[in-house]
C-alpha atoms as an extended CHARMM CRD file, in Angstrom:
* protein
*
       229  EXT
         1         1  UNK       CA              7.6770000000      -46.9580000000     -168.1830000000  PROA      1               0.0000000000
         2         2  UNK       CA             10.1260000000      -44.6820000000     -169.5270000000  PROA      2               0.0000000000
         3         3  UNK       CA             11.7380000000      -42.5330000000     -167.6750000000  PROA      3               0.0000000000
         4         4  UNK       CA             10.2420000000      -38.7800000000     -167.4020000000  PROA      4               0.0000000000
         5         5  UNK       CA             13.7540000000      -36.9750000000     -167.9340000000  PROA      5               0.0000000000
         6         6  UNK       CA             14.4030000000      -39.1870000000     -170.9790000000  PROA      6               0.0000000000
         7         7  UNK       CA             11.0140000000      -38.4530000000     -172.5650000000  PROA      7               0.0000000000
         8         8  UNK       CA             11.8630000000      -34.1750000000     -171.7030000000  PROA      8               0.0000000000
         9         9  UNK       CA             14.9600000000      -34.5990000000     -173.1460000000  PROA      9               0.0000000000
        10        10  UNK       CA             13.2750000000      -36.4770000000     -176.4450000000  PROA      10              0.0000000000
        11        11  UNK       CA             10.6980000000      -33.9130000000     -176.6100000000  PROA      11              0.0000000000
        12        12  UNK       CA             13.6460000000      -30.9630000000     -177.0260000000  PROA      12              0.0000000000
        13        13  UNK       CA             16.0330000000      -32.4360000000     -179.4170000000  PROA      13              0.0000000000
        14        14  UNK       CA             12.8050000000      -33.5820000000     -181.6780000000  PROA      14              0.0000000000
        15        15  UNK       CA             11.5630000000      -29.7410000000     -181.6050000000  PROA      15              0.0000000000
        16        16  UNK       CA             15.0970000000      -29.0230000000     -182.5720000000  PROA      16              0.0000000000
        17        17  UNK       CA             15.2770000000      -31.7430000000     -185.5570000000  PROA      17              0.0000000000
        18        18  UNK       CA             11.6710000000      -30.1620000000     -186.6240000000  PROA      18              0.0000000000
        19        19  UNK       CA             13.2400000000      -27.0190000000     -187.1800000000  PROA      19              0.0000000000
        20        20  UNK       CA             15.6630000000      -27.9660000000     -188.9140000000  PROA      20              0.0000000000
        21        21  UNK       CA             18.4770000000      -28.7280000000     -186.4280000000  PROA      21              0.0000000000
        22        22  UNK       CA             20.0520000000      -32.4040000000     -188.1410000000  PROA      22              0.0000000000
        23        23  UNK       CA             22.4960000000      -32.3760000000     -185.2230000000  PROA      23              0.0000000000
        24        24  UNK       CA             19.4830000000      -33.0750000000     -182.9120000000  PROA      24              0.0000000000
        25        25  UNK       CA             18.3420000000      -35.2250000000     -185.1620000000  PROA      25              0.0000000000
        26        26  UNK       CA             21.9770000000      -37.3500000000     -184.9660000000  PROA      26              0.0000000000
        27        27  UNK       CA             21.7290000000      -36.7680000000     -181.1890000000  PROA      27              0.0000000000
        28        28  UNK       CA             17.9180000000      -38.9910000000     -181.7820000000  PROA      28              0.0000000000
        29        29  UNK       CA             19.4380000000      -41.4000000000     -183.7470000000  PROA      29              0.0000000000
        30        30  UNK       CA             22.5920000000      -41.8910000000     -181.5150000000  PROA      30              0.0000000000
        31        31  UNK       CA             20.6810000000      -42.5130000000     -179.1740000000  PROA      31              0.0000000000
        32        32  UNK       CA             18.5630000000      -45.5550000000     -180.0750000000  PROA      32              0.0000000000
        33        33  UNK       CA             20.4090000000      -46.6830000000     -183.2620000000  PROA      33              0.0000000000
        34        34  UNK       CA             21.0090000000      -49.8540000000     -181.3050000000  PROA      34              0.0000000000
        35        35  UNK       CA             17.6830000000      -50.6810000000     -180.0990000000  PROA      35              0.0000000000
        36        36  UNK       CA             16.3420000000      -49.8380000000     -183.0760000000  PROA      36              0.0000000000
        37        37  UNK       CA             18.9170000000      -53.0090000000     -184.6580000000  PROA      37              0.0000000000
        38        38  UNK       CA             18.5850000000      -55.1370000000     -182.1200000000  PROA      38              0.0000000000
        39        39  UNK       CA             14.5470000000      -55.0000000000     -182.0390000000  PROA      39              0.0000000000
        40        40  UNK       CA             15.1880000000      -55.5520000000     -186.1550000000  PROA      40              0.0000000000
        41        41  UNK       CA             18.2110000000      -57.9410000000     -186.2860000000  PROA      41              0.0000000000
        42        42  UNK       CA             15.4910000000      -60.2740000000     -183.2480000000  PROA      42              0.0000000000
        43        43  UNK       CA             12.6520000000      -59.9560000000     -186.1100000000  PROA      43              0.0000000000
        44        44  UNK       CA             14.2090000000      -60.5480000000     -189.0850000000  PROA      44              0.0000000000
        45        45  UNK       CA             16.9830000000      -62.6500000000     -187.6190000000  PROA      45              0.0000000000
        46        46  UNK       CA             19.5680000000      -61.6590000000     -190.1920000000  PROA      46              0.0000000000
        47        47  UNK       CA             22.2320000000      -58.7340000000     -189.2250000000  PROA      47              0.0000000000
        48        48  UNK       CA             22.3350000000      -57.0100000000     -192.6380000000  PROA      48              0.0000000000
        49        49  UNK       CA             18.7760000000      -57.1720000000     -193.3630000000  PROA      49              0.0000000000
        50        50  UNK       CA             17.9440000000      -55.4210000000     -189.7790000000  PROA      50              0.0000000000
        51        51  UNK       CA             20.6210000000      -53.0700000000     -190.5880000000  PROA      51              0.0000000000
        52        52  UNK       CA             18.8770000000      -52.1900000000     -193.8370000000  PROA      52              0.0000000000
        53        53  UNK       CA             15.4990000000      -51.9580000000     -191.6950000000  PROA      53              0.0000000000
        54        54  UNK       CA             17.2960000000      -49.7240000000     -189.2350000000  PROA      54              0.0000000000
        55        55  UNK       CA             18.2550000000      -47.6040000000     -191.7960000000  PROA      55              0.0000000000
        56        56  UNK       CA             14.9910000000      -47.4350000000     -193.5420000000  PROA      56              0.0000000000
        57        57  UNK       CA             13.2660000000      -46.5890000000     -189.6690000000  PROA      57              0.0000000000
        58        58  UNK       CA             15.3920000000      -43.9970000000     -189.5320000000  PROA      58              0.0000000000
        59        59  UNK       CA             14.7230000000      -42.5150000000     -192.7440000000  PROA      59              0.0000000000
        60        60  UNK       CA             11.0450000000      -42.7550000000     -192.4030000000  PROA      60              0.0000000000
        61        61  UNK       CA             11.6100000000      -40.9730000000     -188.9870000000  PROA      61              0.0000000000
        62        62  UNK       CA             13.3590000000      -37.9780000000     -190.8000000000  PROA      62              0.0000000000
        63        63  UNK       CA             10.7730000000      -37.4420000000     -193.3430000000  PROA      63              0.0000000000
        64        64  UNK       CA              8.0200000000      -37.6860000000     -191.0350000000  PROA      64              0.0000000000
        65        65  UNK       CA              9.3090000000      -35.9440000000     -188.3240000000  PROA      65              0.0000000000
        66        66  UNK       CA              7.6280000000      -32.6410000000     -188.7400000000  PROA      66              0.0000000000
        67        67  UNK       CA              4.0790000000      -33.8180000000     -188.7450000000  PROA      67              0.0000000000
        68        68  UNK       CA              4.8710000000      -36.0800000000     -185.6210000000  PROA      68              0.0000000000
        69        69  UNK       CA              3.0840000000      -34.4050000000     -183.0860000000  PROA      69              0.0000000000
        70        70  UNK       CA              3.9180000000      -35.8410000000     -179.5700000000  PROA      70              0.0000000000
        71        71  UNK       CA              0.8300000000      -37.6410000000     -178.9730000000  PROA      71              0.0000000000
        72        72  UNK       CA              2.9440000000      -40.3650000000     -177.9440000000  PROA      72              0.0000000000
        73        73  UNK       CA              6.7730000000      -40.4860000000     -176.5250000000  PROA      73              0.0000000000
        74        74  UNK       CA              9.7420000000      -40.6390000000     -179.5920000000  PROA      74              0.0000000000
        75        75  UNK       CA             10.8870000000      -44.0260000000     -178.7350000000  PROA      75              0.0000000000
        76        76  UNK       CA              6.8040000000      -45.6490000000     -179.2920000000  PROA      76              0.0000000000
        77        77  UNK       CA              6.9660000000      -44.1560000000     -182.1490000000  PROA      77              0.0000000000
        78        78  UNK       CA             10.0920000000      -44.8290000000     -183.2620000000  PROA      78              0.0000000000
        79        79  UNK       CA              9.6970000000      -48.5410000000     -182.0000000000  PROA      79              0.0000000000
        80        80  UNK       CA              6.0980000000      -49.0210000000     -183.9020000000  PROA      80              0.0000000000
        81        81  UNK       CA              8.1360000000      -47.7190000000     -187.5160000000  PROA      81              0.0000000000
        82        82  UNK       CA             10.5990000000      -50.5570000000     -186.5520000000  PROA      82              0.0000000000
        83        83  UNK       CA              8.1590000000      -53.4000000000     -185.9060000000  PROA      83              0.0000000000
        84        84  UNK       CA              6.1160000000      -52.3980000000     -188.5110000000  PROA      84              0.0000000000
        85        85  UNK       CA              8.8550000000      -52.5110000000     -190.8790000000  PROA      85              0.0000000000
        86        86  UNK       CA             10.0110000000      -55.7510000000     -189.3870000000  PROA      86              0.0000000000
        87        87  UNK       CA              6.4180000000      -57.4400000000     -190.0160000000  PROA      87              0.0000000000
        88        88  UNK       CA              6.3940000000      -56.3900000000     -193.2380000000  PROA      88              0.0000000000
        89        89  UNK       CA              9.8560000000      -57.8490000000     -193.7380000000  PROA      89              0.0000000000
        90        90  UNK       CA              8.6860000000      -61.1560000000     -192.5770000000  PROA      90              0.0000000000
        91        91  UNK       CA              5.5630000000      -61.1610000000     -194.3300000000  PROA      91              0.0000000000
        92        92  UNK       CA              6.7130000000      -60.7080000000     -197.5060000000  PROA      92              0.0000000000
        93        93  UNK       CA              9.3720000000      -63.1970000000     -196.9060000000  PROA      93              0.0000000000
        94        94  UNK       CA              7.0880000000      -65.7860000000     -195.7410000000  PROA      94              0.0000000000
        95        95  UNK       CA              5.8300000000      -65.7440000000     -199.9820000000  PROA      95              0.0000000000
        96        96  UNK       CA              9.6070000000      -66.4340000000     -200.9910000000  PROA      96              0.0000000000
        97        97  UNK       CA             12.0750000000      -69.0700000000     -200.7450000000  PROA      97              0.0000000000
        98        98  UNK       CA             13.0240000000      -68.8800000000     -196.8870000000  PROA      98              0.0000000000
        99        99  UNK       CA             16.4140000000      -68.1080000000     -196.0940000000  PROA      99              0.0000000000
       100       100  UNK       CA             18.8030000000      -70.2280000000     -193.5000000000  PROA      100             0.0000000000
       101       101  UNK       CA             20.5980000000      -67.4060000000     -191.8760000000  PROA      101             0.0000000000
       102       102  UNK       CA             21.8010000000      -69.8190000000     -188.4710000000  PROA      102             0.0000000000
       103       103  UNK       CA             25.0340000000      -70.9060000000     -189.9330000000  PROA      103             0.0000000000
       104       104  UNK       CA             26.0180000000      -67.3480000000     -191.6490000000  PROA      104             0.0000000000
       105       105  UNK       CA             25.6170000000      -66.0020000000     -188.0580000000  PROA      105             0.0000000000
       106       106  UNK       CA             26.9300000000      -68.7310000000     -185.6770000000  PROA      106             0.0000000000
       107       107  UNK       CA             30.7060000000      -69.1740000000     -187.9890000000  PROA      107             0.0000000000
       108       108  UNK       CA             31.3290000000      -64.9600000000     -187.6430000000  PROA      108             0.0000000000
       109       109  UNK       CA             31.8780000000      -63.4010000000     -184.2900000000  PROA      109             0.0000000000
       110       110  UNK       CA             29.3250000000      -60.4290000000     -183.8280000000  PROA      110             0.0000000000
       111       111  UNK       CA             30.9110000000      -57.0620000000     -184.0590000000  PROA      111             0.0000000000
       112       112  UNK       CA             29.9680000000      -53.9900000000     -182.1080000000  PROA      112             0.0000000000
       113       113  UNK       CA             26.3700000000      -53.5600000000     -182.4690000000  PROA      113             0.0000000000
       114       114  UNK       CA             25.4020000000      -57.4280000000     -182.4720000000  PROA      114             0.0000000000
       115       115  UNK       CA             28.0890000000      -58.2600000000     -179.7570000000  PROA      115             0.0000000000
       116       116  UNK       CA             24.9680000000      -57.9680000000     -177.1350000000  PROA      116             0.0000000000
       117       117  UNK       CA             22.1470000000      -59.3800000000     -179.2380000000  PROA      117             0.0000000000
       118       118  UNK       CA             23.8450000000      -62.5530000000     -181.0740000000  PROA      118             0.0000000000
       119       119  UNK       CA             25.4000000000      -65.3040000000     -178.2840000000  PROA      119             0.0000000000
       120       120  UNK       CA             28.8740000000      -65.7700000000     -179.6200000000  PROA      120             0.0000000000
       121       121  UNK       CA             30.6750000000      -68.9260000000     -179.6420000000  PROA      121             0.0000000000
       122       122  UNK       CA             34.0720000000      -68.8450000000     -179.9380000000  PROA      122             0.0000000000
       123       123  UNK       CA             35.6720000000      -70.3070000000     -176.7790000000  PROA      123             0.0000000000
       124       124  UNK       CA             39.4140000000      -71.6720000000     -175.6910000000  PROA      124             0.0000000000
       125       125  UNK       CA             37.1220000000      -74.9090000000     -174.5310000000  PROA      125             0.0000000000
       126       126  UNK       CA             35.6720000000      -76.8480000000     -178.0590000000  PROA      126             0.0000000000
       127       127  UNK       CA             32.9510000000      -79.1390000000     -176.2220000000  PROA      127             0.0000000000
       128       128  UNK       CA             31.7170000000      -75.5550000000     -174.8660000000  PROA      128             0.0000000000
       129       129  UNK       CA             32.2010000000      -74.0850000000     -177.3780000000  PROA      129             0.0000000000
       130       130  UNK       CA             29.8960000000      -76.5550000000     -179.2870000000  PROA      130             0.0000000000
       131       131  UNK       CA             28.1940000000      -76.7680000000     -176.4980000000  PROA      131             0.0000000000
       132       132  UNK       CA             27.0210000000      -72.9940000000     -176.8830000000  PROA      132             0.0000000000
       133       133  UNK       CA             26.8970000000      -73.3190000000     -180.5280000000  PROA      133             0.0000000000
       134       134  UNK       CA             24.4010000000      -76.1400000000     -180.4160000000  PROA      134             0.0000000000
       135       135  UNK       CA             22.1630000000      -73.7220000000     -177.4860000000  PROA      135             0.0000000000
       136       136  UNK       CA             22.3050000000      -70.8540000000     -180.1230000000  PROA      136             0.0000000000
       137       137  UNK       CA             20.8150000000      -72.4740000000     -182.7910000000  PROA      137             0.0000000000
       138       138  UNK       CA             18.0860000000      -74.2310000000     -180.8650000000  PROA      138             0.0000000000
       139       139  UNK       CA             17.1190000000      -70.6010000000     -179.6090000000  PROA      139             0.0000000000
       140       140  UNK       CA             17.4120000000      -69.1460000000     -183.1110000000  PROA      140             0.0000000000
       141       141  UNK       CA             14.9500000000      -71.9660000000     -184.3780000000  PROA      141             0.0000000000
       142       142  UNK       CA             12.9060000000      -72.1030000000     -181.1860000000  PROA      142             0.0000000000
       143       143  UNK       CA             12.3230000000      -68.1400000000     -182.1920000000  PROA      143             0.0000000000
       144       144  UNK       CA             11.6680000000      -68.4960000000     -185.7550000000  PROA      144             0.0000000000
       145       145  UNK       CA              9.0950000000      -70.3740000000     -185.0940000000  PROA      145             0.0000000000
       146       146  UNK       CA              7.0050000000      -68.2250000000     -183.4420000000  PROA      146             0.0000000000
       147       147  UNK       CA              4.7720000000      -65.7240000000     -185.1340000000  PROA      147             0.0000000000
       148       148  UNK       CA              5.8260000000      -62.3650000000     -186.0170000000  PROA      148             0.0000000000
       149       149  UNK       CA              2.9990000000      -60.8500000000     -183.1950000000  PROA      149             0.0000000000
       150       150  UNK       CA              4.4820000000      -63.7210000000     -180.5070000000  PROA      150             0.0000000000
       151       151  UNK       CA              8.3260000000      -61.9060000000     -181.8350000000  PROA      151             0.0000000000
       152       152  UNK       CA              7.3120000000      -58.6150000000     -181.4780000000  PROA      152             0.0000000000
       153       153  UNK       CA              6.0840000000      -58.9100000000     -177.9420000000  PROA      153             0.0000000000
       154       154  UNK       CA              8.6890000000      -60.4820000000     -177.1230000000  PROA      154             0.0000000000
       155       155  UNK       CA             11.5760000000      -58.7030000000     -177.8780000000  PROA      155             0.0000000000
       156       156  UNK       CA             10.2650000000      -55.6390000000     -177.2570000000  PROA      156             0.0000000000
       157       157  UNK       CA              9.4940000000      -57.3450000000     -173.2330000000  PROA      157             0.0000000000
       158       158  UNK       CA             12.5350000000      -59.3510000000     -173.0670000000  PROA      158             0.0000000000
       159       159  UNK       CA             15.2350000000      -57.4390000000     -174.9750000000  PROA      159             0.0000000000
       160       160  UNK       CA             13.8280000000      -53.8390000000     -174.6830000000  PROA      160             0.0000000000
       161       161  UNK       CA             12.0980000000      -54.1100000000     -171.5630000000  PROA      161             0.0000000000
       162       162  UNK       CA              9.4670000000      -52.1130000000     -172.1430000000  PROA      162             0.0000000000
       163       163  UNK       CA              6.6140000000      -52.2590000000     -169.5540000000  PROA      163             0.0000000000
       164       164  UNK       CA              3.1640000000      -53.6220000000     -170.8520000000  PROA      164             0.0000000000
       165       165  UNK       CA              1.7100000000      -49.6800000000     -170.7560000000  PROA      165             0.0000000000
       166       166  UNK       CA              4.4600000000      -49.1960000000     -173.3640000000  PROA      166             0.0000000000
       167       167  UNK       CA              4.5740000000      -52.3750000000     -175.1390000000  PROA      167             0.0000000000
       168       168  UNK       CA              0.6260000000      -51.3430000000     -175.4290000000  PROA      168             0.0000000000
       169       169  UNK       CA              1.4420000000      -48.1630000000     -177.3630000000  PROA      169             0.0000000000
       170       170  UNK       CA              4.3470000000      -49.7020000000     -179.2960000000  PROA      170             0.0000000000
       171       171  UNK       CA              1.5480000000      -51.7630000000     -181.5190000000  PROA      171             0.0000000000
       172       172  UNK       CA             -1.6630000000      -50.2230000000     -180.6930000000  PROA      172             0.0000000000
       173       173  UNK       CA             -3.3640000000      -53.3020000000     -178.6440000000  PROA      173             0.0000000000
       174       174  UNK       CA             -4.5120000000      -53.4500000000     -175.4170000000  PROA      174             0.0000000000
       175       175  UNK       CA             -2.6580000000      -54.0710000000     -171.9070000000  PROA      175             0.0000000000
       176       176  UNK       CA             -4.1600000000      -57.4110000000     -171.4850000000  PROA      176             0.0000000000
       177       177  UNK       CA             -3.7050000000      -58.3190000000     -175.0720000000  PROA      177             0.0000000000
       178       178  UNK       CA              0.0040000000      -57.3770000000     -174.9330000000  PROA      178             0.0000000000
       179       179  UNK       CA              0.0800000000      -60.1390000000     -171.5240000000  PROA      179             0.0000000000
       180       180  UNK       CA             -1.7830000000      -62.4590000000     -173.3680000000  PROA      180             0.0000000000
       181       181  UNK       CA              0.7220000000      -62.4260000000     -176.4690000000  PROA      181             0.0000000000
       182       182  UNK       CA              3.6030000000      -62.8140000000     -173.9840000000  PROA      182             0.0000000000
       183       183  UNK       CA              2.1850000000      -65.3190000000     -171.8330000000  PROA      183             0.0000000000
       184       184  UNK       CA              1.7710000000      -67.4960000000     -175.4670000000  PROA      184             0.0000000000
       185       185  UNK       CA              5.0680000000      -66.5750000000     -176.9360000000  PROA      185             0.0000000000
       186       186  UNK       CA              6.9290000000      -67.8120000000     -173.7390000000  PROA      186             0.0000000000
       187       187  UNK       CA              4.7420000000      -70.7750000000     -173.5260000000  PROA      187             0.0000000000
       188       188  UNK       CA              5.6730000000      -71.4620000000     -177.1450000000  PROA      188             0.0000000000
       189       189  UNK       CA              9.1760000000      -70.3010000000     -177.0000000000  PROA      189             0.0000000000
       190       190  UNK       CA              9.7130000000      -73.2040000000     -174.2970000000  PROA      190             0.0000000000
       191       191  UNK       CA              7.7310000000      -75.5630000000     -176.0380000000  PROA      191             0.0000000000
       192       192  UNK       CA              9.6620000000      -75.2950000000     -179.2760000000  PROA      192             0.0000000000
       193       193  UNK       CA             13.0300000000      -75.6020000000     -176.8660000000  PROA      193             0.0000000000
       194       194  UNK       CA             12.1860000000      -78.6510000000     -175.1900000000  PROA      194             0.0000000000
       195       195  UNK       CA             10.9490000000      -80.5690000000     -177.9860000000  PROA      195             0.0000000000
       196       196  UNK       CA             14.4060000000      -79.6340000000     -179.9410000000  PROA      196             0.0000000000
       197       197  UNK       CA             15.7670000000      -81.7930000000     -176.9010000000  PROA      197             0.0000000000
       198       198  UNK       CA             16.7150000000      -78.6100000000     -174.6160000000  PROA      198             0.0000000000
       199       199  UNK       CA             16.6680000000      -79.9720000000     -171.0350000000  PROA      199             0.0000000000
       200       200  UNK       CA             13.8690000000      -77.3980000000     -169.2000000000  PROA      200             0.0000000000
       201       201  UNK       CA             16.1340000000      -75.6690000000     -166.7070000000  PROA      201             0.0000000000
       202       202  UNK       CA             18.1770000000      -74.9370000000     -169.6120000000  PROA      202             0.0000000000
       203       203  UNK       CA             15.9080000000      -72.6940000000     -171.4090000000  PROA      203             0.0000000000
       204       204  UNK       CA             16.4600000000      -68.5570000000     -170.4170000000  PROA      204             0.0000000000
       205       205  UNK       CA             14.7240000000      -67.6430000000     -167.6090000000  PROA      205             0.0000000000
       206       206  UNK       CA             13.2340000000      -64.6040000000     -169.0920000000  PROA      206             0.0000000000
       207       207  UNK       CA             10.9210000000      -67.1080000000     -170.8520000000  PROA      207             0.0000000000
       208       208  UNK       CA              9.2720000000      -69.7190000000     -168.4180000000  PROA      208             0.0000000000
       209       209  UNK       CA              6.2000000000      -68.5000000000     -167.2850000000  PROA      209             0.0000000000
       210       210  UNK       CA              5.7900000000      -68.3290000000     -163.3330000000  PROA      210             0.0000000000
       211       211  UNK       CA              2.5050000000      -69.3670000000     -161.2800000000  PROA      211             0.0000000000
       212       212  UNK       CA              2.1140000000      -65.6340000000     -160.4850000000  PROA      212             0.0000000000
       213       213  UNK       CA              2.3580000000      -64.0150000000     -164.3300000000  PROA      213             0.0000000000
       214       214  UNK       CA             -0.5160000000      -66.2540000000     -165.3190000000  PROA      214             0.0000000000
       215       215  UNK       CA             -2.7980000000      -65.4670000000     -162.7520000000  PROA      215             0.0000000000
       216       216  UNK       CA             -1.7140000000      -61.5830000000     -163.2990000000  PROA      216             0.0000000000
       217       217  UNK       CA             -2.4310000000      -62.6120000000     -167.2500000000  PROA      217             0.0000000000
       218       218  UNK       CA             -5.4790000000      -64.0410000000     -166.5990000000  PROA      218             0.0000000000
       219       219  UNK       CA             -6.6190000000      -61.3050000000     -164.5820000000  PROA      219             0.0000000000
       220       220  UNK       CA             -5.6080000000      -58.6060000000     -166.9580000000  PROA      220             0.0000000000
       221       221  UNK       CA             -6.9450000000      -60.2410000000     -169.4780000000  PROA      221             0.0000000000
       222       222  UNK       CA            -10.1900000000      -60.4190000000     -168.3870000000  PROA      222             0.0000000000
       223       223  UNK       CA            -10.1730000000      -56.4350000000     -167.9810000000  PROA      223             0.0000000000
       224       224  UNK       CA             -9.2150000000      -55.8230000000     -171.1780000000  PROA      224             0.0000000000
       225       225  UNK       CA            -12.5700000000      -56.5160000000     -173.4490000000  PROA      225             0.0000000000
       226       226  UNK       CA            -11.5210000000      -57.7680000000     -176.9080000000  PROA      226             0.0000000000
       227       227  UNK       CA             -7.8880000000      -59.1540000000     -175.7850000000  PROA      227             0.0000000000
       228       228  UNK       CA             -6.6150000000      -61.9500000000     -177.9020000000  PROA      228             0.0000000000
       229       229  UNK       CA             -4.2400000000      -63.9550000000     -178.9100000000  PROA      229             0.0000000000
């Protein structure tokens, strides 16, 4: 849940920005321009492309800002534009030639704002280094192949952290819909992992599904009428 002081201090520099103030509005943009890329760049899986979609958020964000009302905090709504964008993105890609973007990001080493999304792997060792090189493509592949609903949830649990209340709001499902999604996206996540030849305790922890998350999924699922997959 985010946190209440964050949310007051949203709520003031967006009344600033709505009338007019564009150094509250830098302040906003400051301040999540790299969640906003790194929820993109783990969508669209290509660093320029989820800079362009950052961009375009942000835009939409500015010229929509004075009929946002506050029904909901900044950040959902600022995180819905970006997924949104970021579906639309892969949809429309999905009726073109795909694009192999693994190579063009495993030879570069990530600079500032991918340093903490992309793995790198330059290291003094070469068998680690190819070592890591080899894990970061199977995860790359292993996350392409899920669906753009499975990505969303995911990166918006895993890398963002955002509680399932939040998650909720983000894409305008329900709670036990947004634990369903996740409980699938990690159970296909490792799938696709192990049967690219990843030994099981090497996949991240963040994505094995424990005992006690699928009862808890189960059980919120069953609470939330309409939940699916």
């Amino acid at each position: 849940m985010e946190n209440p002081s964050l949310a007051a201090d949203d709520k003031k520099q967006v009344r600033r920005a709505q009338r007019g103030d564009e150094q509250a509005f830098r302040a906003l943009m400051e301040k999540y321009r790299r969640k906003v890329f790194a929820i993109a760049y783990g969508m669209v899986r290509d660093p320029e492309i989820a800079m362009d979609i950052s961009q375009e958020a942000f835009i939409k964000v500015h010229r929509y800002l004075g009929g946002f009302q506050g029904n909901s905090s900044f950040y959902t709504w600022l995180y819905r534009i970006v997924v949104n964008l970021s579906i639309d993105f892969i949809r429309k890609e999905k009726k073109h030639k795909a694009f192999d973007y693994d190579d063009m990001i495993l030879r570069r080493e990530p600079d500032d704002d991918e340093s903490w999304v992309v793995p790198t792997v330059i290291d003094s060792n070469p068998h680690k280094a190819y070592q890591r090189k080899e894990l970061a493509e199977r995860i790359s592949k292993a996350f392409d192949a899920l669906s753009e609903k499975h990505r969303a949830v995911l990166m918006l649990r895993e890398i963002e952290g955002l509680s399932y209340e939040d998650i909720a709001k983000v894409l305008k499902i329900h709670k036990g819909t947004v634990m369903s999604r996740l409980h699938h996206a990690r159970k296909n996540f490792q799938t696709a992992m192990l049967a690219k030849g990843e030994k099981e305790d090497d996949v991240k922890p963040g994505d094995k599904v424990t005992k006690d998350e699928e009862e808890m999924n189960r059980a919120e699922v069953s609470e939330a009428p309409g939940a699916r997959s």
